[in-house]
Structures are given as C-alpha cells and as structure tokens.
DOFI-244350 format. One record per residue: residue number from 1; x, y, z of N, C-alpha, C, O in turn. Coordinates in steps of 0.1 Angstrom, whole numbers, plus 5000, padded with zeros to 4 digits. Layout:
REM residues N
R  seq  n.px  n.py  n.pz  ca.px  ca.py  ca.pz  c.px  c.py  c.pz  o.px  o.py  o.pz
R  NUM     X     Y     Z      X      Y      Z     X     Y     Z     X     Y     Z
...
***
This chain:
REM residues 168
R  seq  n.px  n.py  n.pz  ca.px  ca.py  ca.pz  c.px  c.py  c.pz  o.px  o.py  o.pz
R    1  5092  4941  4974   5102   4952   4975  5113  4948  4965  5118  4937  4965
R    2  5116  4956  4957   5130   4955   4950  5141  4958  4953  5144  4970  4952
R    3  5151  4949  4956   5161   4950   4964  5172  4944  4955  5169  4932  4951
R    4  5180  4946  4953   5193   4941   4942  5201  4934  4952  5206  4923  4948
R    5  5205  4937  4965   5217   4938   4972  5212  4931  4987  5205  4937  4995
R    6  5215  4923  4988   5217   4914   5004  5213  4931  5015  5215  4943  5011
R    7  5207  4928  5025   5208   4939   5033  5220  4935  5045  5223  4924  5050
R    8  5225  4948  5049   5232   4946   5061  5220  4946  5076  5208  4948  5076
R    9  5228  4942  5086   5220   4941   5097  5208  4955  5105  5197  4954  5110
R   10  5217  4968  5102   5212   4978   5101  5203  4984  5089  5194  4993  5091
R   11  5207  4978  5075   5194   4982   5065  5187  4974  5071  5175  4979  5073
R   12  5189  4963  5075   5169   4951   5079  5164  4959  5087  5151  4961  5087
R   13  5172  4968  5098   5164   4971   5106  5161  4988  5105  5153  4992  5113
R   14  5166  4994  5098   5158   5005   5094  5149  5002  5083  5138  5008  5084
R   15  5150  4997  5076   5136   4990   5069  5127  4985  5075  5117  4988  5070
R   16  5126  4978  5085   5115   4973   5094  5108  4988  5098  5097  4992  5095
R   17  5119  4994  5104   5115   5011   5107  5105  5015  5098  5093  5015  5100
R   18  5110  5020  5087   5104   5028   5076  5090  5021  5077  5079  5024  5082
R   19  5097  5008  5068   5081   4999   5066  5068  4999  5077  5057  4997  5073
R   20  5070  4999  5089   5064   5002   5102  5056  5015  5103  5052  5020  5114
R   21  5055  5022  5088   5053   5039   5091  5037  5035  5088  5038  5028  5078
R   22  5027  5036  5091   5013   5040   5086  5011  5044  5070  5018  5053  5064
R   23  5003  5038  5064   4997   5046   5053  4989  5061  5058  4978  5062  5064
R   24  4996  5070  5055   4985   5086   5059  4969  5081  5053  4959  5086  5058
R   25  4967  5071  5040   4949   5072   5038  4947  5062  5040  4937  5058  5035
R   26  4952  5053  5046   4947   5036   5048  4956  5034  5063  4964  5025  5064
R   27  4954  5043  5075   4963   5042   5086  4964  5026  5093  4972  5023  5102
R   28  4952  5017  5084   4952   5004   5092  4968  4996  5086  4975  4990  5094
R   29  4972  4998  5073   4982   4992   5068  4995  5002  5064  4996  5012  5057
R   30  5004  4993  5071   5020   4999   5071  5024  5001  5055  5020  4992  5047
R   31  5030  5010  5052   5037   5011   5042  5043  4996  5037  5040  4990  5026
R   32  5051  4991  5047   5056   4974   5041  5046  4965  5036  5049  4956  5027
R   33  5031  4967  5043   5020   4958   5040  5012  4966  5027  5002  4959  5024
R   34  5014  4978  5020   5008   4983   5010  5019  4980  5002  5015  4975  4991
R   35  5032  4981  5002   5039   4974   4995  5050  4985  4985  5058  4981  4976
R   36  5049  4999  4989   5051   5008   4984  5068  5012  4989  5074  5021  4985
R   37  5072  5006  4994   5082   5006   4997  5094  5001  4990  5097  4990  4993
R   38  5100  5006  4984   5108   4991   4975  5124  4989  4979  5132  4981  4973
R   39  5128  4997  4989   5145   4997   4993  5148  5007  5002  5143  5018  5005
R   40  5156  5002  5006   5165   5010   5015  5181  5010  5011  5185  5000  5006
R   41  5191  5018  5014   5204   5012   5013  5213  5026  5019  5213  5038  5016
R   42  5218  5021  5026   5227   5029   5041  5240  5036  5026  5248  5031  5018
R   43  5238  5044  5029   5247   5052   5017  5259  5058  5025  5268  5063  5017
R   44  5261  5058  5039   5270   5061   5046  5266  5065  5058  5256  5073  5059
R   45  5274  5060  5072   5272   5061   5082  5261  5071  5087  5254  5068  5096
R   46  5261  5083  5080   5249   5091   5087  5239  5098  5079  5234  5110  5080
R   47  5237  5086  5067   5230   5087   5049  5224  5075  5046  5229  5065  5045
R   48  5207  5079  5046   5201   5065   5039  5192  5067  5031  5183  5075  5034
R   49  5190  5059  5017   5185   5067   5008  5174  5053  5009  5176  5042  5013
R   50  5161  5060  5004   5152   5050   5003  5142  5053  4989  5141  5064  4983
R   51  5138  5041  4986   5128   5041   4973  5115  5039  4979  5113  5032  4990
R   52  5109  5044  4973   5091   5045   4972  5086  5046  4960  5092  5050  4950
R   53  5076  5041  4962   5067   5038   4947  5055  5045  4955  5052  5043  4967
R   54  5049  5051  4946   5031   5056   4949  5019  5047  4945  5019  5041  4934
R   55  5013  5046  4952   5000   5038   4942  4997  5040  4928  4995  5033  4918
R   56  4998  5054  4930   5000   5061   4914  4999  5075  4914  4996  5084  4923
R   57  5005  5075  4898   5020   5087   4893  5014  5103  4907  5020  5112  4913
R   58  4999  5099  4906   4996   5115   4915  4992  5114  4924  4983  5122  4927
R   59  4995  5104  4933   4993   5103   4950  4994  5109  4956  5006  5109  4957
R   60  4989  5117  4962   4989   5129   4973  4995  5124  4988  4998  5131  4998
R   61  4995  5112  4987   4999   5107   5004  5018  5108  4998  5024  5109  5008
R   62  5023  5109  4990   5036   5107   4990  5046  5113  4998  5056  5109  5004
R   63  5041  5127  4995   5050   5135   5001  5050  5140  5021  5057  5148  5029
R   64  5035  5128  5023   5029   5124   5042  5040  5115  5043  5049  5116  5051
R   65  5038  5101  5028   5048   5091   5036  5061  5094  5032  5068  5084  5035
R   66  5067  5104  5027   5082   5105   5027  5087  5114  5040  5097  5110  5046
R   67  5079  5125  5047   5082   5132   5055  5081  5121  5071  5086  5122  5082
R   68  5073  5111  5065   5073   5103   5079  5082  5093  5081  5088  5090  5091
R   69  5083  5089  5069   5097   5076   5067  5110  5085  5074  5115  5081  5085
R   70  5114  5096  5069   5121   5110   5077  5119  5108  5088  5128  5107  5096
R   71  5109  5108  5090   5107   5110   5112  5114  5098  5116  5124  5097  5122
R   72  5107  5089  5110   5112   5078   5117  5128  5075  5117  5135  5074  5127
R   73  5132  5073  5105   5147   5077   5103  5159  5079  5111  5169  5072  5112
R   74  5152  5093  5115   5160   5102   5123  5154  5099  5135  5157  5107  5144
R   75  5148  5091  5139   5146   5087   5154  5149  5076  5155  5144  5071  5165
R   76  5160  5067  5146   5165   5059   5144  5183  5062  5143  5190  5056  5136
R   77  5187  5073  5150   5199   5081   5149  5208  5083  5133  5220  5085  5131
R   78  5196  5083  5123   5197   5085   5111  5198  5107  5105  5189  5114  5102
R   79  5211  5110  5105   5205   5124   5103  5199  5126  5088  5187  5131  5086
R   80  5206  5123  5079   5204   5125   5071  5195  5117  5062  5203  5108  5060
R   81  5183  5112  5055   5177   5105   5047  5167  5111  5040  5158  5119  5043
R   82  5171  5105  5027   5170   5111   5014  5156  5100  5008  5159  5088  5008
R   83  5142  5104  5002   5137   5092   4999  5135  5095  4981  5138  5105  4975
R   84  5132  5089  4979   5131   5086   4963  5121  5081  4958  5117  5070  4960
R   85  5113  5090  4949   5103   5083   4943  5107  5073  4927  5114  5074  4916
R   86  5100  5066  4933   5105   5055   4922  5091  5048  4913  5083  5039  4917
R   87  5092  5054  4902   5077   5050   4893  5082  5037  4883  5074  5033  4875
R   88  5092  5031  4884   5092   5021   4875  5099  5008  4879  5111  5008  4880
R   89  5094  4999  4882   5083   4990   4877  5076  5000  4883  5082  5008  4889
R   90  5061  4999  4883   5045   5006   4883  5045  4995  4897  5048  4983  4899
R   91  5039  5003  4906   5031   4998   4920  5018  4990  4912  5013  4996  4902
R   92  5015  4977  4917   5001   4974   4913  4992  4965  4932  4996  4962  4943
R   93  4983  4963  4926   4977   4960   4940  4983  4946  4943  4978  4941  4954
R   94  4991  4939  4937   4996   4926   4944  5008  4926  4950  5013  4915  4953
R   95  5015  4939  4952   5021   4940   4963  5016  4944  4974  5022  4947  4985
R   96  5004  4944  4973   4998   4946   4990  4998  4930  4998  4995  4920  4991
R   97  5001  4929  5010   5006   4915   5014  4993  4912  5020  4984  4919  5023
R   98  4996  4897  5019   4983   4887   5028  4979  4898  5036  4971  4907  5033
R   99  4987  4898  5050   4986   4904   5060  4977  4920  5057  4971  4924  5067
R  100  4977  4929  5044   4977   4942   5047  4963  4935  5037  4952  4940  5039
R  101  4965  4929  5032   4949   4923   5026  4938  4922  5039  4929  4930  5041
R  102  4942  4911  5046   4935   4910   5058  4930  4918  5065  4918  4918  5067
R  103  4937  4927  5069   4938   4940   5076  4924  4950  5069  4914  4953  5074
R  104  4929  4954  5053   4917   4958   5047  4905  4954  5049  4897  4962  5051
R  105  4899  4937  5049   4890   4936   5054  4882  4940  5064  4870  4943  5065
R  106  4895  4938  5074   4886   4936   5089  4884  4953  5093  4879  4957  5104
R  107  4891  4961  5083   4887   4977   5087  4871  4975  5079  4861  4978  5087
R  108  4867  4971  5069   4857   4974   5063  4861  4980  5050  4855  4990  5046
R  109  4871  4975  5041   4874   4974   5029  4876  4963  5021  4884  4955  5024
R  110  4870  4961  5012   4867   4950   5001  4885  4952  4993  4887  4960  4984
R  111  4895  4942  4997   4908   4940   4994  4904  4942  4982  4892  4943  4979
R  112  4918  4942  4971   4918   4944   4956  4916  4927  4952  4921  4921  4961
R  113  4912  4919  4944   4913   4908   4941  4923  4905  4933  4924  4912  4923
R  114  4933  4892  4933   4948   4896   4929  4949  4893  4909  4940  4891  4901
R  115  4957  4895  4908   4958   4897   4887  4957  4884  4886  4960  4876  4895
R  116  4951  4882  4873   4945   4873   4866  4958  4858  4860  4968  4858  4867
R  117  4958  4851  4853   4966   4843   4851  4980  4847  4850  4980  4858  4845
R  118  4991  4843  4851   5006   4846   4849  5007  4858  4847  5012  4863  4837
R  119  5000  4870  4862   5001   4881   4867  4997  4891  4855  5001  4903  4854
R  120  4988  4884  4846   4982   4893   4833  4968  4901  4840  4967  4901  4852
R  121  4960  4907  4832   4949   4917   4838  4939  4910  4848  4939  4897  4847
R  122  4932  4915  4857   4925   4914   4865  4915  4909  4856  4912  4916  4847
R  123  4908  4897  4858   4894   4893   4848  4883  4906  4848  4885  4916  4856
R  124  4873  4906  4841   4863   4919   4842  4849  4913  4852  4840  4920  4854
R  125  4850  4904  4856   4844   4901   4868  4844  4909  4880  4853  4908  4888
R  126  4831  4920  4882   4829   4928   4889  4820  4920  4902  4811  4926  4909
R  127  4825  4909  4904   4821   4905   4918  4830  4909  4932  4841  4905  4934
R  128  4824  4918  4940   4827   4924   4951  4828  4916  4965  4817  4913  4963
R  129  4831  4912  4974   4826   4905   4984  4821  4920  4997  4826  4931  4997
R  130  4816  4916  5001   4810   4926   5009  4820  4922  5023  4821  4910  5027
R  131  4824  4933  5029   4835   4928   5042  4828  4926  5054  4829  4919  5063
R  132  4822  4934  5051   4807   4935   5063  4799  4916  5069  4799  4911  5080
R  133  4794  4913  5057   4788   4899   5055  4791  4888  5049  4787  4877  5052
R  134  4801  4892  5038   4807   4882   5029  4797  4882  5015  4800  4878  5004
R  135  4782  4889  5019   4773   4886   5005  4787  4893  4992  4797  4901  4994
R  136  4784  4884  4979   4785   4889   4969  4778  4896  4960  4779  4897  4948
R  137  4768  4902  4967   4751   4908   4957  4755  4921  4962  4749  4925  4972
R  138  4766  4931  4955   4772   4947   4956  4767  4951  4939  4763  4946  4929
R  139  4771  4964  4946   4764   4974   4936  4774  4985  4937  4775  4990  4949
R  140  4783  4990  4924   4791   5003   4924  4780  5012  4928  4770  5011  4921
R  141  4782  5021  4939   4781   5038   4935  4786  5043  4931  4781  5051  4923
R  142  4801  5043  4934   4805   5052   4927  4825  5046  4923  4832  5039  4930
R  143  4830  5052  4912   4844   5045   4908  4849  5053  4919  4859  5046  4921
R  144  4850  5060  4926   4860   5068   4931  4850  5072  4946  4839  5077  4947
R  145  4862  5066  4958   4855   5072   4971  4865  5083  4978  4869  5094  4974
R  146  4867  5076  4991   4875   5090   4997  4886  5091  4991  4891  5102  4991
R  147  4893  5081  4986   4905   5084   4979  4904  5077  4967  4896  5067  4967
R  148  4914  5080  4950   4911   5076   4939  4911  5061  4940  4901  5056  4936
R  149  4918  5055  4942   4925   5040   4946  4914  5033  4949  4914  5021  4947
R  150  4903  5040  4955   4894   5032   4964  4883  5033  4952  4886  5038  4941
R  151  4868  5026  4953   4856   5025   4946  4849  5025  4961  4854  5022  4971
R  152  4834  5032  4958   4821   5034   4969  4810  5018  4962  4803  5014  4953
R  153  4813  5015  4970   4796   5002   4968  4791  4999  4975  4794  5004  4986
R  154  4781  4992  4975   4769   4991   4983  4767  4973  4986  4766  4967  4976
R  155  4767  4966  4998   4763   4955   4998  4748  4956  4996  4743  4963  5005
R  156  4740  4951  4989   4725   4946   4984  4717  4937  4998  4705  4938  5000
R  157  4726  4929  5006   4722   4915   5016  4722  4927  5025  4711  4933  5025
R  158  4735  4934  5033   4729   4937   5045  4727  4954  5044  4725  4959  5055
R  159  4728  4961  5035   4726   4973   5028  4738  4984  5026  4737  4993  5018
R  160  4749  4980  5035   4763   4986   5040  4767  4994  5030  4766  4988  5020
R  161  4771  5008  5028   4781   5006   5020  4794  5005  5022  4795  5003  5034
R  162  4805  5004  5016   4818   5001   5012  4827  5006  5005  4827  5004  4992
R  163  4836  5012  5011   4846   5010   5001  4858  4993  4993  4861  4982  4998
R  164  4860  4998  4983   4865   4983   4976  4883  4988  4969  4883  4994  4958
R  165  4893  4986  4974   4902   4988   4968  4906  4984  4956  4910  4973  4954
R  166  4904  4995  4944   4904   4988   4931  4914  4980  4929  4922  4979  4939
R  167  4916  4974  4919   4928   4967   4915  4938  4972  4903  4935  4973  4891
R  168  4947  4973  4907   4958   4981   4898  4967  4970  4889  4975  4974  4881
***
C-alpha cells in the first residue's frame, strides 16, 4: 500500500475495514490481500478519502469494490467516504500478499509467479503448477478465463482444468 503519512489509530482501523472487503471476482481474497488498496486518510471527522488501484485501467470490479468499501465505511459511523481511483504507480501481481497467494491456491487458482530479478519482467517461462496436484505438465487453453486477469489451463497429470492468475 502506499502510504506517505503514519496512520492514526482510527485510519489503522478503518483500513483494516476497507481492506476486509472481498474481491467481487476472486471473493476468496480481501481487497488488502489483492493489494489494491493503497490508502486511506480521515479527511475530517465525518470524511474519509481512500485510494484504489484496479488490476487494470478497465476493471469492471471497481466500481463493486468502491460501493462496498462505502458500505463498509459507513457501517463504521463513517458518513461520508469518497474513494479514488488511483492508476499510478500501475497495480502489478506482487502486491498480492503471501497470504492472498495462498488463499488462490487452495481455491483452485495457479497464484501469479512473482517478477523476475530486481522486480524486472516476469521470465517467459510458461511453467504452470497445477493447484490441484502440484504436476507442472499444464497446457494454456485459453489467455483469458472468467475474468481478463485470469488464463484457462489444463493440468496434463490429473486432467483438471484451471484457472492461472497471469502475472502483471
């Protein structure tokens, strides 16, 4: 998260809030564990403005996770909260945490594999692990599954297919 400024006791814990919200296409991992979240800051007593980053620039979940960060918010005696889309720095898949990595597996998603030396490109090594088995003998079907972010493959060992969270 990018955060310039110490949080007070109440941003930690409306940030816990927010971050606590579900991904609307990946409901196994919280907004904090996709990583999409990048600030909060109490703008006054009954005003809190928050940043979000999308996976990318045309995410259709944005405007799910801004109205829910909202719910939450305001069920946090928050009236007012304002969120912000924030495209720069660029979201890439290594803000997804250990934890929301984990989590992708054990739903049956092949995690993104993290960027390549001193956070340069991802190598072109298209080895998959299959979440299912662990085999690494996968096969793309297809670049794009239920959502753009994701890839369709096929484990080869136990025939499964899969989605694979590309790597951004």
């Amino acid at each position: 998260m990018v955060t310039t400024t110490a949080l007070t006791a109440l941003e930690e814990k409306l940030l816990a809030a927010a971050g606590s919200v579900p991904d609307p296409e990946l409901p196994v991992l919280t907004l904090a564990e996709l990583g999409v979240l990048r600030g909060l800051r109490l703008a006054s007593p009954d005003r809190v403005e928050v940043q979000l980053t999308p996976t990318y620039t045309g995410c259709p979940a944005i405007e799910a996770m801004s109205a829910d960060i909202e719910r939450v918010l305001h069920e946090h005696g928050i009236p007012e909260v304002e969120v912000r889309t924030v495209l720069s720095p660029p979201w890439t898949t290594d803000a997804i945490t250990a934890e929301g990595r984990r989590k992708l597996a054990a739903f049956g998603i092949a995690p993104p594999r993290p960027a390549g030396p001193a956070g340069g490109p991802v190598t072109v090594d298209l080895t998959i692990r299959c979440p299912h088995c662990g085999s690494t003998d996968t096969t793309l079907l297809s670049r794009f599954s239920s959502t753009a972010c994701k890839a369709l493959r096929r484990c080869e060992t136990c025939r499964e297919p899969f989605d694979h969270f590309k790597e951004l």
